[in-house]
C-alpha positions in Angstrom: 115.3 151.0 233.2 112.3 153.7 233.0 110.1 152.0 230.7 106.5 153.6 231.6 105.6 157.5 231.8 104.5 158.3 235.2 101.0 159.7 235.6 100.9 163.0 238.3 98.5 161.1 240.8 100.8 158.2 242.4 98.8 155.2 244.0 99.5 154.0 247.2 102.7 151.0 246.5 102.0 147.6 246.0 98.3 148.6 245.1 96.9 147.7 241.9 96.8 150.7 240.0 100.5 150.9 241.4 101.2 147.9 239.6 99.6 148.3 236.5 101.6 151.8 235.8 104.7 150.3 236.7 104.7 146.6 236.1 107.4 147.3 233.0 109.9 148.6 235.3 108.8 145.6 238.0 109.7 143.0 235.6 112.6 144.6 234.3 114.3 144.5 237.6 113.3 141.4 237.7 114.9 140.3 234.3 118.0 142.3 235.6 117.8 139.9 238.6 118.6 136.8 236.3 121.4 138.8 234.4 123.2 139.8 237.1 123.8 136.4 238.2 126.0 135.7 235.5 128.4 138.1 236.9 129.1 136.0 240.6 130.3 132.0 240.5 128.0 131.2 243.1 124.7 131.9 240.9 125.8 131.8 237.3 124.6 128.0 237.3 121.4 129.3 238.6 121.3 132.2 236.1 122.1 130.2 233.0 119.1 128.0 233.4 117.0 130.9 232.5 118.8 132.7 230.1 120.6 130.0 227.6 119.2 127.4 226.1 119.6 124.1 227.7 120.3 120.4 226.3 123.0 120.5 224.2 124.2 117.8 221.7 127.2 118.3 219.9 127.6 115.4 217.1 131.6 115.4 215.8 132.9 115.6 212.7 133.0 112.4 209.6 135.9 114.7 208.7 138.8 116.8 208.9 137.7 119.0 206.7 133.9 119.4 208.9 133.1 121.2 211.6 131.0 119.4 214.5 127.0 120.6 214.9 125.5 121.4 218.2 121.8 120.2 218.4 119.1 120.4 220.7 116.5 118.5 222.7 114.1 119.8 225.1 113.2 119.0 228.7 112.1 119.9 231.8 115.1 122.9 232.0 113.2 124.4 229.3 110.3 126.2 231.5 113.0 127.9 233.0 114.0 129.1 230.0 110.4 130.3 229.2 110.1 132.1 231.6 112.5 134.3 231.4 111.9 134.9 228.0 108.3 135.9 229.2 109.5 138.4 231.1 111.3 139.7 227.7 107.9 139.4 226.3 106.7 141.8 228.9 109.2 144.5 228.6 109.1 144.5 224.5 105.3 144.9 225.1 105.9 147.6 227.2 108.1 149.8 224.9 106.2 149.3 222.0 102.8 150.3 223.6 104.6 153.1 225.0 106.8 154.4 222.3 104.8 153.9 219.0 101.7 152.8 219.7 100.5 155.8 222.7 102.2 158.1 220.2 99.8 157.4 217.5 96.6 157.1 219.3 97.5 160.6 220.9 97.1 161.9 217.3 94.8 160.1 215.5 92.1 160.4 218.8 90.4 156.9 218.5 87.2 156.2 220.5 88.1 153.8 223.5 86.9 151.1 221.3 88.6 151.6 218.4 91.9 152.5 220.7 91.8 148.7 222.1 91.1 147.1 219.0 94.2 149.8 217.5 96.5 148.7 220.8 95.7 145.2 220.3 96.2 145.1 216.2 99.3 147.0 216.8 101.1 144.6 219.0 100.3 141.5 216.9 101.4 142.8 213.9 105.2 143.4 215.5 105.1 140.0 217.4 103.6 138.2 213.8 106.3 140.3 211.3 108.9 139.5 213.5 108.3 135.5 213.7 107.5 135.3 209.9 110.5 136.4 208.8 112.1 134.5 211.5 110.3 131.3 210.9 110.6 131.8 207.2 114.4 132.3 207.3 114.9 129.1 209.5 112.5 127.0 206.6 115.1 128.5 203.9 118.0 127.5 205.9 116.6 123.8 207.0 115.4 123.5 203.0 112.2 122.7 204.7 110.5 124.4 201.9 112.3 122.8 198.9 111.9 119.2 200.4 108.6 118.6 201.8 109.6 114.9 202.8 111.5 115.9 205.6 108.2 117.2 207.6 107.9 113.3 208.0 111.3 111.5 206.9 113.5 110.8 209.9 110.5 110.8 212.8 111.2 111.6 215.4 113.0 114.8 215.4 114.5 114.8 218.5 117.3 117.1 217.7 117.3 120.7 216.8 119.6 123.3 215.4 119.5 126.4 218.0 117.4 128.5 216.0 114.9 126.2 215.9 114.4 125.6 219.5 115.0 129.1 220.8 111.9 129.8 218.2 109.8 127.4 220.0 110.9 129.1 223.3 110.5 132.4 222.3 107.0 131.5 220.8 105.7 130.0 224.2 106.9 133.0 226.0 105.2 135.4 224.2 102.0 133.6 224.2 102.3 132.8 228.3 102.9 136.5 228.6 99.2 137.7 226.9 98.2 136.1 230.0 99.9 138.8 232.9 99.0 141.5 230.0 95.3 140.9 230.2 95.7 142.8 233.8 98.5 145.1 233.0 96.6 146.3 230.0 92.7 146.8 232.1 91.3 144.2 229.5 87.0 144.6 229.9 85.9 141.4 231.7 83.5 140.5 228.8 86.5 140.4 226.3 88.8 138.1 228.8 87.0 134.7 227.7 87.5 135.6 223.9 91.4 136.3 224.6 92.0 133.2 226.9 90.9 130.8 224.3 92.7 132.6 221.5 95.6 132.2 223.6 94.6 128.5 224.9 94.7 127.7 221.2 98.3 128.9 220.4 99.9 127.5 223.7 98.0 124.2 222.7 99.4 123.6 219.6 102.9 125.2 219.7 103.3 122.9 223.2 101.9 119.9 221.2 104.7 120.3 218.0 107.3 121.1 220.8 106.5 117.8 222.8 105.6 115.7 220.5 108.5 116.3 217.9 106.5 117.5 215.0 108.6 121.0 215.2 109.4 120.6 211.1 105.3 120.4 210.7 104.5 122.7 213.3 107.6 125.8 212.0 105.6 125.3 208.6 102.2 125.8 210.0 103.4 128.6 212.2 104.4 130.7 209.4 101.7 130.1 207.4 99.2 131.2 210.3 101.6 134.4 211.5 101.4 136.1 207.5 98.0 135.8 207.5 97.0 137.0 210.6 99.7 139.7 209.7 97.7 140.9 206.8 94.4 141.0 208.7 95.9 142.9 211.7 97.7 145.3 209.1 94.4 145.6 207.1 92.6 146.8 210.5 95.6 149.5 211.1 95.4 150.9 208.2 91.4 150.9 208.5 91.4 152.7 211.1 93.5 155.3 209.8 90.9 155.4 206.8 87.7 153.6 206.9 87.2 153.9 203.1 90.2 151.5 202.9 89.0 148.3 203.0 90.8 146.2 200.1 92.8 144.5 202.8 90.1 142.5 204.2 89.1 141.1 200.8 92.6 139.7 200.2 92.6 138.4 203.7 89.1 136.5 203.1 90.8 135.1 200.4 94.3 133.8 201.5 92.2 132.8 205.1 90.4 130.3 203.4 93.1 129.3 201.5 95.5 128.9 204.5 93.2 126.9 205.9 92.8 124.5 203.4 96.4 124.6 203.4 96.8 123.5 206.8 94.5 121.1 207.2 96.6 119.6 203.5 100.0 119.7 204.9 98.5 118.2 208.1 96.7 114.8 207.0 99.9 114.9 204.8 102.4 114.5 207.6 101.0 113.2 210.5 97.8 110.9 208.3 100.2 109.5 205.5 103.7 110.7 206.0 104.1 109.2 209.8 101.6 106.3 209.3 104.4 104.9 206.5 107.2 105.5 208.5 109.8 102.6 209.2 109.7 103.6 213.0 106.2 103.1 214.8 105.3 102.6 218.2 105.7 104.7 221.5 108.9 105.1 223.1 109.5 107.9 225.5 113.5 107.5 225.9 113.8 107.6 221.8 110.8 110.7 221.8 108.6 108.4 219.3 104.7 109.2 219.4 104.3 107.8 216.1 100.9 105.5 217.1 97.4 105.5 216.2 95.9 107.2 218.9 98.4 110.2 218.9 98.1 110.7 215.1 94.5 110.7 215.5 94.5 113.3 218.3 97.1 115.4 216.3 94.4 115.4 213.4 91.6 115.6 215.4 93.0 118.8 217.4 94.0 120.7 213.8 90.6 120.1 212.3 88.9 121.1 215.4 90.7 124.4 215.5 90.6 125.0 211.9 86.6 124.2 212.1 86.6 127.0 215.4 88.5 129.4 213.3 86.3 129.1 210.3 83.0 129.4 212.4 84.7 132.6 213.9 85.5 133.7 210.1 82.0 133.0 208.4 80.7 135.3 211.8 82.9 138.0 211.5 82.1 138.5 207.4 78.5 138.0 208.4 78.7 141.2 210.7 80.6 143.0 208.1 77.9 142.4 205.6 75.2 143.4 208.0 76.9 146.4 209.1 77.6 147.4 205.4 73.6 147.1 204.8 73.1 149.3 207.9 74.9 151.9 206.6 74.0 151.8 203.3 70.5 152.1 204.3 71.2 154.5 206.6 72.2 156.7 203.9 69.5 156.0 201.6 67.2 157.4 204.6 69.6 160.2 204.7 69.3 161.2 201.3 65.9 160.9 200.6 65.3 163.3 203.8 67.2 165.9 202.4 65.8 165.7 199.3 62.4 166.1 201.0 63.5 168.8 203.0 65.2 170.6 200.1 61.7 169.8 198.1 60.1 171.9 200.9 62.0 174.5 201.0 61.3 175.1 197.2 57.9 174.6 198.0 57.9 177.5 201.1 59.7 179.7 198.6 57.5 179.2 195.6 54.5 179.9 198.5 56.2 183.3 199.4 56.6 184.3 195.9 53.0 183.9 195.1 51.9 185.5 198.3 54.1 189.0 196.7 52.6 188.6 193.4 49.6 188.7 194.7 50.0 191.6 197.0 51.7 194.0 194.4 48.8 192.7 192.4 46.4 194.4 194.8 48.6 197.2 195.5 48.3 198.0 192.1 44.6 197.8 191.9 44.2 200.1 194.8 46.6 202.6 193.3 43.9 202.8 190.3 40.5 202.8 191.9 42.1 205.7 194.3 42.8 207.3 191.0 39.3 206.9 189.8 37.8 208.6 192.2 39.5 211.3 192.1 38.9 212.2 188.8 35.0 211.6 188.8 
């Protein structure tokens, strides 16, 4: 599977750059690896760990007339799982950098800052489109959405419908894989911290729903996080495609804050009200039950924390877009007022030079006569 364009030079194998050009074609053989052993008896057991998701419950039918439900729980199978779906993660990041995203930069000729910051804004807002309307279609279908209660009512959720749980998987694989992609993609060594704790963050929280059984709270949150870091990354794309366009941003401010205040809500909500009240409290491993003081209060404790980093970050970030606004602004007051200097001396050297004629016909002219004069006398 040719995934990557070939440069002309070709680095020695197994070095670095080698690597780097052709670590999408590496992991695909890889990923082909995994397939393939579906095909023999021998390593389909093997094979299915990684591809298929694992722990299934089926519950039977009350009825004759219903049909019996396979859940799911996790376990340890499940990094198996991830894995492979990392490697997915890889190969999608790979065809969209090389297919759409090169493309464009080829033709719009971004500075190499503005052509990370483009690369990076580009892949988020495929990965965050794709899992809002993902994540939004599994809160229709669970009627998450139309009854809030059940964020809460029936802790703990043990058991998920598939789409649920391969969400949870895909999620963590595509977050693990940012991490290989910080070397595949030549990140600059100051901007690694900034992108390990952005990622820290995500594989923090999406492990803690996923373990702890708060997956109804932690799909909700999800979504709400993924639009509106869509509409910032989308607001940056089209930015850079037209810097006077900058409407975007103000909307984000806005539904920022408000997601925010949103989260932190639907959080105290759930895990300060909703699971305090519930009938079932105490910890129990073998039922998956967390539901005690000190887990709640580092649930809560973990949300407000990020949501207090996030906001910092925010209140930074609109305080650098102010400052840079002034900077321009009075960059082209300066620029302005020189040219209207300039353009006042120009009128000034011209209205000199005129004078200076006047006055030299004016002795021409007064030559011409007294020549004249004497003649005559």
């Amino acid at each position: 599977m040719g995934i990557r364009k070939k440069n002309n030079k070709n680095p020695p194998v197994l070095s670095h750059e080698f690597v780097i050009q052709n670590h999408a074609d590496i992991v695909s053989c890889v990923a082909m690896v995994f397939l393939l052993g579906l095909m023999f008896e021998i390593t389909s057991k093997v094979a299915v760990l990684f591809i298929t998701v694992q722990y299934n419950v089926t519950i039977p039918a009350n009825g004759p007339e219903e049909t019996a439900v396979n859940y799911f729980h996790y376990g340890l199978k499940d990094v198996a799982t991830v894995f492979f779906y990392m490697l997915v993660a890889i190969i999608m990041h790979a065809i969209i950098q090389e297919y759409v995203l090169d493309k464009i930069n080829r033709k719009m000729h971004f500075s190499k800052t503005k052509h990370s910051k483009f690369n990076e804004s580009g892949q988020l807002s495929a990965f965050y489109l794709f899992s809002c309307l993902w994540g939004a279609s599994i809160l229709v279908s669970e009627n998450l959405l139309s009854n809030p209660v059940s964020l809460w009512d029936g802790y703990p959720h043990t058991l998920m419908p598939f789409q649920l749980k391969f969400y949870y998987i895909c999620q963590l694989g595509y977050w693990l894989h940012a991490i290989p992609e910080l070397y595949f993609q030549k990140t600059k060594k100051e901007d690694i911290p900034r992108q390990l704790v952005y990622i820290s963050l995500y594989l923090v929280h999406i492990t803690g729903a996923y373990v702890l059984n708060l997956n109804r709270l932690g799909l909700v949150l999800l979504v709400l996080h993924y639009f509106v870091e869509l509409l910032f990354h989308v607001s940056r794309l089209i930015y850079f495609s037209n810097e006077d366009r900058q409407t975007g941003f103000t909307v984000w401010a806005v539904l920022f804050v408000l997601g925010r205040l949103l989260t932190l809500s639907l959080s105290v909500l759930t895990v300060g009200f909703g699971l305090a009240g519930a009938e079932k409290q105490g910890l129990n491993l073998a039922e998956g039950s967390f539901n005690v003081l000190v887990v709640r209060v580092t649930v809560l404790a973990a949300i407000c924390t990020a949501q207090a980093f996030m906001m910092w970050k925010f209140i930074n970030f609109q305080l650098r877009r102010w400052r840079e606004h002034a900077q321009t602004q009075t960059l082209k007051k300066k620029s302005s007022s020189s040219k209207s200097k300039s353009r006042k001396g120009v009128n000034v050297v011209v209205v000199s030079i005129g004078e200076l004629l006047l006055i030299a016909h004016a002795l021409r002219a007064a030559g011409r006569h007294g020549t004249g004069a004497v003649s005559v006398g």
